[in-house]
SERO-4910 file (N, C-alpha, C, O; in steps of 0.05 Angstrom, whole numbers):
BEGIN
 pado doro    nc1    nc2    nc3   cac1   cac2   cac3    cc1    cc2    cc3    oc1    oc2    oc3
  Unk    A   2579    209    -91   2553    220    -87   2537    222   -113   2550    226   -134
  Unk    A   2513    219   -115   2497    224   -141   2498    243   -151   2500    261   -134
  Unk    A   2499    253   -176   2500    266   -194   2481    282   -196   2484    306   -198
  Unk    A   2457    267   -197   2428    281   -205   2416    298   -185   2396    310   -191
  Unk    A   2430    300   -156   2408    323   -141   2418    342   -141   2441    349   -149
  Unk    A   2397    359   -127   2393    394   -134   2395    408   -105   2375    409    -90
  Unk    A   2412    416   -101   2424    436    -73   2404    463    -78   2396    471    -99
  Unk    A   2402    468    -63   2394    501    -55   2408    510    -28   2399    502     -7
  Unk    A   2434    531    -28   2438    548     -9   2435    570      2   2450    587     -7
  Unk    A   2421    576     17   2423    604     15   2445    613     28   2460    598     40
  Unk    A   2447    645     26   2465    665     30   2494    651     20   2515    651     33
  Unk    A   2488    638    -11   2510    630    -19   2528    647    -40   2546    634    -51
  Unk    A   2526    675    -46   2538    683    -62   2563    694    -50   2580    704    -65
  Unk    A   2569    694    -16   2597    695     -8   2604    676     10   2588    662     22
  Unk    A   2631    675     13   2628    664     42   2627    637     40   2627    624     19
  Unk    A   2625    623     70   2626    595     62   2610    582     50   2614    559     43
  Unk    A   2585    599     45   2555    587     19   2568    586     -3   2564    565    -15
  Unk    A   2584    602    -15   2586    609    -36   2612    584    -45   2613    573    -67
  Unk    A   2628    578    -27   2651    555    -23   2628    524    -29   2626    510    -48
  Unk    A   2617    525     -9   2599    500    -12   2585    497    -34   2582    475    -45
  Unk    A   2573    520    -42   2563    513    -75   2576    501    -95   2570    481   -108
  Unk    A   2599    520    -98   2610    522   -121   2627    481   -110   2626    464   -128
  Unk    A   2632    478   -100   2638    449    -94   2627    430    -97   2638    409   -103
  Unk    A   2594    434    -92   2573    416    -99   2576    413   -128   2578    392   -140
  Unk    A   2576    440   -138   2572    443   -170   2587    427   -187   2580    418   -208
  Unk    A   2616    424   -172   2634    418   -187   2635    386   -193   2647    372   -210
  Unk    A   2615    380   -172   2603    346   -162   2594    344   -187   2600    323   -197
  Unk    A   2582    357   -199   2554    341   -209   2525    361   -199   2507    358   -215
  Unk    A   2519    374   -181   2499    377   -168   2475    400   -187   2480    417   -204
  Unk    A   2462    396   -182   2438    419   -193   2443    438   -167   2438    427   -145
  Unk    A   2450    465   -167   2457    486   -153   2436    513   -153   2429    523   -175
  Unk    A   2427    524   -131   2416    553   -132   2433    562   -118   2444    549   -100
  Unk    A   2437    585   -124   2452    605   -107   2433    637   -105   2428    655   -122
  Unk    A   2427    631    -70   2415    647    -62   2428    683    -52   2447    686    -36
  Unk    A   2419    696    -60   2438    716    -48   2413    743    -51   2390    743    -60
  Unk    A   2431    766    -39   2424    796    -38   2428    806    -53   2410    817    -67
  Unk    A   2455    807    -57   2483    817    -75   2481    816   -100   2488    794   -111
  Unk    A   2474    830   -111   2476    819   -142   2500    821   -146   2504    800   -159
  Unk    A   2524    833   -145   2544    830   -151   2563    811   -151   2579    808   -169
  Unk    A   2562    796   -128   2570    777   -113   2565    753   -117   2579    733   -114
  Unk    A   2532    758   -128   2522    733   -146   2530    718   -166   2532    694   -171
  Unk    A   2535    751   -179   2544    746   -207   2566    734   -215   2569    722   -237
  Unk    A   2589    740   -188   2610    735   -194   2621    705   -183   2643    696   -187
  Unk    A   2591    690   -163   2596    665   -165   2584    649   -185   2597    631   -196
  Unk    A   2562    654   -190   2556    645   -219   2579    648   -237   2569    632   -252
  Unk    A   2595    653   -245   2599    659   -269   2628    635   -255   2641    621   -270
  Unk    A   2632    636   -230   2663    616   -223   2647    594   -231   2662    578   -242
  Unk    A   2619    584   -231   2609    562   -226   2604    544   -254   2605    519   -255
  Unk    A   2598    558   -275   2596    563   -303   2631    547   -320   2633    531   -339
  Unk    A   2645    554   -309   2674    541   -298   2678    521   -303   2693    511   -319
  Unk    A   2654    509   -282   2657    473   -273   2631    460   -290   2627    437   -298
  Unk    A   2615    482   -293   2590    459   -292   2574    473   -322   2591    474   -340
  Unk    A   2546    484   -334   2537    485   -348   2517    495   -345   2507    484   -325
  Unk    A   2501    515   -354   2484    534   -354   2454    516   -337   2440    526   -320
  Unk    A   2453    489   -349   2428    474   -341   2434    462   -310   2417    446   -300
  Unk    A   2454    468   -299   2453    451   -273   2455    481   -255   2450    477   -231
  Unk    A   2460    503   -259   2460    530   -235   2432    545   -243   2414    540   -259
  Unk    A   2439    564   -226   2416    585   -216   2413    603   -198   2403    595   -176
  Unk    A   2419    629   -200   2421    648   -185   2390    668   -175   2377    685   -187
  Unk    A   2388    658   -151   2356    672   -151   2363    690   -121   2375    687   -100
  Unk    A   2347    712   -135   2352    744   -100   2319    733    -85   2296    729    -94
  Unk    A   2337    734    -55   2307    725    -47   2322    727    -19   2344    718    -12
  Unk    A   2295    747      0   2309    753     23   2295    716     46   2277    699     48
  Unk    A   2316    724     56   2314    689     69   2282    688     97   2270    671    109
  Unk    A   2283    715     96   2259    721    117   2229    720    110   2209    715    124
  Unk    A   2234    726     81   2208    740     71   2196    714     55   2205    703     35
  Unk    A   2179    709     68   2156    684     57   2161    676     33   2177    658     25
  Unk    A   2139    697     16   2140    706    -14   2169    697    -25   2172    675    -36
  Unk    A   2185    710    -23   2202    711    -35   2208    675    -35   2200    660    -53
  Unk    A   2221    667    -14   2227    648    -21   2211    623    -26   2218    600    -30
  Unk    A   2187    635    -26   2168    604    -32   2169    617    -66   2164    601    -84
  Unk    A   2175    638    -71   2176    641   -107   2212    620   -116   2217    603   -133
  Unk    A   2229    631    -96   2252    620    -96   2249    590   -101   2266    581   -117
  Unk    A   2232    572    -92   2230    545    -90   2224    541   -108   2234    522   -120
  Unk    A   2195    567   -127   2180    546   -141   2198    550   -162   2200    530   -176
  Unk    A   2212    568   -168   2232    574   -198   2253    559   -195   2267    557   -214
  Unk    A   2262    541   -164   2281    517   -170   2268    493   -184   2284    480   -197
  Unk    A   2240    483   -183   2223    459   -188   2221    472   -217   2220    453   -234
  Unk    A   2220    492   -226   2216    499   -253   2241    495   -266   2240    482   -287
  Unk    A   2257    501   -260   2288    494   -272   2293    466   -274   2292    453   -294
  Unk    A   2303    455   -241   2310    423   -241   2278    406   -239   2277    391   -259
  Unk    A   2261    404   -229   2245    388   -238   2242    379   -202   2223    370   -190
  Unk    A   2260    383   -194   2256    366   -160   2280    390   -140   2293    408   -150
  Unk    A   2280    383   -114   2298    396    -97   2299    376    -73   2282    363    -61
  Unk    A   2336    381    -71   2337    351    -56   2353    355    -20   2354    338     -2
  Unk    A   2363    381    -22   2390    392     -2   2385    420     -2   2383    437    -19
  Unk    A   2382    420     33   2372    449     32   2405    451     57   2414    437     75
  Unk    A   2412    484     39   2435    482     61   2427    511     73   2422    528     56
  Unk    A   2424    518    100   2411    550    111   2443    556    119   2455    539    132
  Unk    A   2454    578    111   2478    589    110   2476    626    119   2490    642    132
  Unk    A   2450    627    105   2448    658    107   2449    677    135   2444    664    156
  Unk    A   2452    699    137   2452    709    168   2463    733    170   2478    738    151
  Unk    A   2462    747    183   2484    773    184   2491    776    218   2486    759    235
  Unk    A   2498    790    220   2514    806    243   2522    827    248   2542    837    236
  Unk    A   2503    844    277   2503    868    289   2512    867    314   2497    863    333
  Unk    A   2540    871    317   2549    867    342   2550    893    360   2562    913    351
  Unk    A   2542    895    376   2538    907    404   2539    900    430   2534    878    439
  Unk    A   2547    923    446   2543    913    476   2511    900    486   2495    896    468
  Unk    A   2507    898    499   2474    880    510   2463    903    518   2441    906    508
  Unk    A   2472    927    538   2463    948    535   2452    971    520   2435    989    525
  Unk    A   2465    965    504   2472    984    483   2450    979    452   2441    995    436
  Unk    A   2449    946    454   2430    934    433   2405    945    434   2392    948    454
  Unk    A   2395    952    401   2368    968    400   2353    944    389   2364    924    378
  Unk    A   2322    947    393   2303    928    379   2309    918    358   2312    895    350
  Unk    A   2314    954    343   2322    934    311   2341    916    307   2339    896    292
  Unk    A   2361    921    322   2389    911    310   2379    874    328   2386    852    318
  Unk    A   2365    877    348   2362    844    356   2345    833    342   2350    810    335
  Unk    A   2313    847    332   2308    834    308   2311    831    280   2297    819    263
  Unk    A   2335    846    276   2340    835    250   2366    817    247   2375    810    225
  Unk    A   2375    811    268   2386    785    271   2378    753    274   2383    731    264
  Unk    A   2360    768    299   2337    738    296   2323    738    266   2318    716    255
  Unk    A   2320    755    258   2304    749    232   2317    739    211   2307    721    198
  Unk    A   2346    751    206   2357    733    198   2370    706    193   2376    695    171
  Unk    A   2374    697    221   2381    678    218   2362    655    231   2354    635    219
  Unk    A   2356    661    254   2326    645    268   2299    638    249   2291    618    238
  Unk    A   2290    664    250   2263    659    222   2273    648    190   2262    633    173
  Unk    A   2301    664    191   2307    654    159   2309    630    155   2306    623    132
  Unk    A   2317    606    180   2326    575    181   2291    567    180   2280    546    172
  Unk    A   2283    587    189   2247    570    194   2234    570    169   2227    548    162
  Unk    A   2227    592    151   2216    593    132   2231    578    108   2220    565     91
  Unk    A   2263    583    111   2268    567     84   2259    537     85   2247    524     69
  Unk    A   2271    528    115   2257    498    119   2232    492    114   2227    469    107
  Unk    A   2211    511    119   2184    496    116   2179    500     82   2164    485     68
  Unk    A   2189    516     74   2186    523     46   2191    501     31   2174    490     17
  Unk    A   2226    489     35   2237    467     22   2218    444     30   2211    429     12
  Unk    A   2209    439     52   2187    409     60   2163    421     43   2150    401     36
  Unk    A   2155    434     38   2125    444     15   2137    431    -11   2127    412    -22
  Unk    A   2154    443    -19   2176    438    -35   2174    407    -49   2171    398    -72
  Unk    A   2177    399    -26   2196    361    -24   2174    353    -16   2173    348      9
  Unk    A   2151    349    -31   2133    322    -15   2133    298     -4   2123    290     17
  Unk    A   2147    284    -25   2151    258    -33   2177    242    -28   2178    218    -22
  Unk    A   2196    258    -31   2225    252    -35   2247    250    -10   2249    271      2
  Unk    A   2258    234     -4   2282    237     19   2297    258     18   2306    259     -5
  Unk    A   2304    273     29   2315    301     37   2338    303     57   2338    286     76
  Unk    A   2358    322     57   2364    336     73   2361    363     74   2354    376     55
  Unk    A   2366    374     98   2371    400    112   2391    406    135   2394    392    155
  Unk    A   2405    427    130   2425    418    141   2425    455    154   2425    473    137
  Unk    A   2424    461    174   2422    488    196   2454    490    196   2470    472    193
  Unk    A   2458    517    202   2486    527    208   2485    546    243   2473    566    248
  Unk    A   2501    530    258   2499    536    280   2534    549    298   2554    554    284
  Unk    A   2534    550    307   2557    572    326   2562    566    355   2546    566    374
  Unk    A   2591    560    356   2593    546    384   2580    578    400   2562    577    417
  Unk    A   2588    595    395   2574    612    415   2543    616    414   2531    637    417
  Unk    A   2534    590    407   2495    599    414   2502    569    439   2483    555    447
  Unk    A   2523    565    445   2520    547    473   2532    559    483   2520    565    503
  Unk    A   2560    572    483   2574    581    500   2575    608    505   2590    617    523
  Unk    A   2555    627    487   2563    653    489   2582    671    478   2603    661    469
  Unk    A   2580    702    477   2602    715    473   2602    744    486   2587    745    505
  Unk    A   2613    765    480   2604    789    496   2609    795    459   2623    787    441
  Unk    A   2582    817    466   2574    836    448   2558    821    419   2554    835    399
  Unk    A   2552    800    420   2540    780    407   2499    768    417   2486    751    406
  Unk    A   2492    784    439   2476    773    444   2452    760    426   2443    738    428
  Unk    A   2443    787    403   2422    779    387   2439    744    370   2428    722    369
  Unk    A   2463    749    362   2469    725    349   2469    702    357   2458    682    347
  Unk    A   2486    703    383   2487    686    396   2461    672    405   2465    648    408
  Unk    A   2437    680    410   2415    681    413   2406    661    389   2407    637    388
  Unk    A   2399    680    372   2393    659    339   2407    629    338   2395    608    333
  Unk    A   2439    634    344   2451    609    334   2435    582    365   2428    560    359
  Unk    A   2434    593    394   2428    568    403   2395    571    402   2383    553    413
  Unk    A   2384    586    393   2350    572    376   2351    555    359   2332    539    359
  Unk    A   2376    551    331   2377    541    321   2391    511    321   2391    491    306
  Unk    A   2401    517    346   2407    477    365   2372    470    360   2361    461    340
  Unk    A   2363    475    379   2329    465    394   2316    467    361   2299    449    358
  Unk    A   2318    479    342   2295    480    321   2311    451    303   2297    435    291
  Unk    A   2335    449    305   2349    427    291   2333    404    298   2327    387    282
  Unk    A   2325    404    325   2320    380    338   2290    377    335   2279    356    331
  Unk    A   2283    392    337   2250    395    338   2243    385    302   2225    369    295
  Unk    A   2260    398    287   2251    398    254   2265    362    252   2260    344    235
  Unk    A   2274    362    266   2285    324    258   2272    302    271   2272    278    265
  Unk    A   2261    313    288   2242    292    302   2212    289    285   2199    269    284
  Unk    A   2205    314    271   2184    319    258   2176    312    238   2153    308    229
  Unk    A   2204    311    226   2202    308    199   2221    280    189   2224    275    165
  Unk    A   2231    266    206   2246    243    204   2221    218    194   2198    224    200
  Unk    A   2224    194    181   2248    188    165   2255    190    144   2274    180    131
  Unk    A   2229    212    138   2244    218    107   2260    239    104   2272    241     83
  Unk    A   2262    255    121   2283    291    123   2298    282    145   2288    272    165
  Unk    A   2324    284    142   2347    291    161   2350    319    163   2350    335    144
  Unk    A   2353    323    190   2358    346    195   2385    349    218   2384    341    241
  Unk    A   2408    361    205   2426    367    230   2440    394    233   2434    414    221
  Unk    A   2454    391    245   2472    429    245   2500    427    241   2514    414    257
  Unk    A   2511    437    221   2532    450    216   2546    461    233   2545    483    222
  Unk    A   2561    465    256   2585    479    270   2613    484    266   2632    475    280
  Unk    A   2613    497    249   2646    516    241   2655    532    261   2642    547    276
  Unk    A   2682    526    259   2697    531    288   2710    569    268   2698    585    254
  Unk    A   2729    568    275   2749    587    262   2761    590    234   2785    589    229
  Unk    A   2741    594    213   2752    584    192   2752    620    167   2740    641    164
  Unk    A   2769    608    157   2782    631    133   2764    635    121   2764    626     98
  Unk    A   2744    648    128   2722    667    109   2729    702    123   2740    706    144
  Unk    A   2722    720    108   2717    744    106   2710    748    141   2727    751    159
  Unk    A   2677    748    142   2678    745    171   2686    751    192   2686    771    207
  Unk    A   2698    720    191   2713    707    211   2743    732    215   2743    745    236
  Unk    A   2765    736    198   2780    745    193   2780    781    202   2800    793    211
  Unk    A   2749    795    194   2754    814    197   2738    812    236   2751    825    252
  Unk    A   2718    800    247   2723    793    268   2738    798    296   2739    813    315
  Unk    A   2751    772    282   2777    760    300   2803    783    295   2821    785    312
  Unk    A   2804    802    268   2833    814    270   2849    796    263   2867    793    280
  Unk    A   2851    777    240   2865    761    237   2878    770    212   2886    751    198
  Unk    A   2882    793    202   2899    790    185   2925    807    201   2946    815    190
  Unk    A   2918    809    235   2951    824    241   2965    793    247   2951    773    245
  Unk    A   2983    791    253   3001    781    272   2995    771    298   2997    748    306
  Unk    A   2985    794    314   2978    790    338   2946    773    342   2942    752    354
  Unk    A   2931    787    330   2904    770    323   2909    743    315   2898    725    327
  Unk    A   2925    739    295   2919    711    284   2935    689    302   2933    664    301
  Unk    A   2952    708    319   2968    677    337   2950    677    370   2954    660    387
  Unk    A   2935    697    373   2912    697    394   2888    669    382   2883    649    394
  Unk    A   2882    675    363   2866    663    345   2882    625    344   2872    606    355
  Unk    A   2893    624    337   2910    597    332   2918    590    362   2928    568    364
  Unk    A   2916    604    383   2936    594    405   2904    579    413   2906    561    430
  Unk    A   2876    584    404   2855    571    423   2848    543    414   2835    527    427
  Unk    A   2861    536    385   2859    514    366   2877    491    371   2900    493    361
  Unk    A   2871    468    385   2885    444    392   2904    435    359   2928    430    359
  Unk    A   2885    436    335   2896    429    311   2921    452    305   2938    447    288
  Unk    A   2919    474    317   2938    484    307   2949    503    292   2971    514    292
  Unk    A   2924    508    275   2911    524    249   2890    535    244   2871    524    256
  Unk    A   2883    553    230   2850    555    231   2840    534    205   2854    517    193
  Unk    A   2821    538    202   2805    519    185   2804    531    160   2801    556    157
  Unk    A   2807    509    137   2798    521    114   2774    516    110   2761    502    125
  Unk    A   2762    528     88   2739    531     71   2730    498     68   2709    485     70
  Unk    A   2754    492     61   2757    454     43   2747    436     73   2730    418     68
  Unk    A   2756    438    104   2749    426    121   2718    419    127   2708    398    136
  Unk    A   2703    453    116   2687    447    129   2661    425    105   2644    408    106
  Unk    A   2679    446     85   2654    423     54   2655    393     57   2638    376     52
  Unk    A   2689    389     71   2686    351     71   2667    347    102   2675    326    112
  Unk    A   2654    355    112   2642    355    137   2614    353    124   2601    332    124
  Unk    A   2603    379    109   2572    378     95   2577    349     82   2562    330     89
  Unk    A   2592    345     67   2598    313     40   2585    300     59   2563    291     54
  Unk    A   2601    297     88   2589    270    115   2557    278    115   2538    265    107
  Unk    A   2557    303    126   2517    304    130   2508    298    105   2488    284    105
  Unk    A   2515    302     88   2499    302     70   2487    264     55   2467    255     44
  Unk    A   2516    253     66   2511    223     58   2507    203     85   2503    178     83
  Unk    A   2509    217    111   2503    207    131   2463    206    139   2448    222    151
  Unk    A   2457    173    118   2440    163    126   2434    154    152   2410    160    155
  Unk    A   2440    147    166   2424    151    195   2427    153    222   2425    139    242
  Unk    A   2434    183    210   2442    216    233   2415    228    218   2408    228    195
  Unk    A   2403    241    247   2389    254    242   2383    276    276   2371    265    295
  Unk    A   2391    297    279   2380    316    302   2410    319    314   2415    322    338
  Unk    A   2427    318    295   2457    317    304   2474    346    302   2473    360    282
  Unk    A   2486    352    318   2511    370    306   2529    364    302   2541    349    318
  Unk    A   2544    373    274   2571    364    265   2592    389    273   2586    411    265
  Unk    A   2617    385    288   2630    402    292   2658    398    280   2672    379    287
  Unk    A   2665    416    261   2684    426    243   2701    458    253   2699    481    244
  Unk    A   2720    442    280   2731    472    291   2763    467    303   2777    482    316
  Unk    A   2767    444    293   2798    441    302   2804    434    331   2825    431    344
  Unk    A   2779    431    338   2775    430    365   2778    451    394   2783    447    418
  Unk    A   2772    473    380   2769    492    394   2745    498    418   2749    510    439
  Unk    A   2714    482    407   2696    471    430   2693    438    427   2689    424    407
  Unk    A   2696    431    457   2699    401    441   2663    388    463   2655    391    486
  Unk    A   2656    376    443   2632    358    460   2628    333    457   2610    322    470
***
């Protein structure tokens, strides 16, 4: 892969952002790492520093919802690297509740996070990228097709963000690819506290739904972004990285 381009992830200072960065970084890549956390930031910055050199990272706080913020976020990546080439939307949280039980806030600040946050960072990065071939690459959830109980606001966000994949790739194709990311069961934080996978009983409930066998590492799903990211012509696609736990 080239050397010379410049990633921007958000909600990369944990988690599987924070895996995918620090991997890019280690490429070669010009890196931002978006986060809340300053702490968290700090402490991937500084793994990343490691591999790579003060002139290729960048740690910028910038809530993924808020306009402002991240159109400042963009312009202090163009001030640093000079261009922006890979937009990866990672960021999101999670308020799980019954459907009954779910209050306004807790459903819009899910959609906001992750629904609006995939919208604004995207149109931000195309303001961004006039000129230049691009990706973008959405992070999506077999349960925004299939559902879950006590997941509605999420579940909700993740299958808006099928239809906005598709809509932002038809729109913006042939110079922006746009596809979605689908991680099945994989060893982040999360996932783990979740599922109950650090008992016994959880983790062989958890592995008995996985054809592969195992859950997923961190490393499965980065060689999956490597494919979107160099898969010239895919565009409005989902890539699924789940061991085969939903298969389509």
């Amino acid at each position: 892969m080239s050397e010379d381009r410049v990633m921007v992830v958000t909600g990369s200072s944990s988690g599987l952002g924070a895996a995918m960065i620090k991997d890019f970084a280690a490429r070669g890549f010009g890196v931002c790492i978006n986060y809340i956390i300053e702490e968290d930031a700090q402490a991937a910055y500084d793994e990343i520093l490691e591999l790579t050199d003060e002139s290729k990272v960048m740690k910028y706080k910038a809530n993924v919802a808020d306009r402002d913020e991240v159109r400042a976020m963009f312009d202090a990546v163009i001030d640093k690297f000079g261009r922006v080439d890979i937009l990866v939307n990672t960021a999101g949280i999670n308020r799980d509740m019954s459907f009954t039980d779910m209050t306004d806030e807790n459903w819009h600040a899910v959609i906001s996070a992750h629904l609006h946050g995939h919208f604004v960072c995207s149109q931000e990065y195309v303001f961004h990228n006039p000129d230049r071939e691009g990706v973008i690459i959405n992070l999506g959830a077999a349960c925004g097709q299939i559902g879950r109980k006590n997941g509605a606001n999420f579940c909700a966000a993740k299958g808006a963000i099928f239809a906005l994949t598709k809509c932002m790739a038809l729109e913006l194709a042939p110079r922006i690819r746009v596809n979605c990311l689908v991680p099945g069961s994989v060893k982040t934080r999360e996932v783990i506290e979740r599922y109950d996978l650090e008992t016994d009983e959880g983790l062989a409930k958890e592995v008995a739904t996985l054809p592969m066998g195992r859950l997923g590492e961190l490393e499965d799903i980065i060689k999956m972004v490597c494919c979107m990211v160099e898969a010239e012509y895919t565009t409005g696609a989902n890539f699924y990285a789940n061991g085969g736990q939903i298969m389509h």
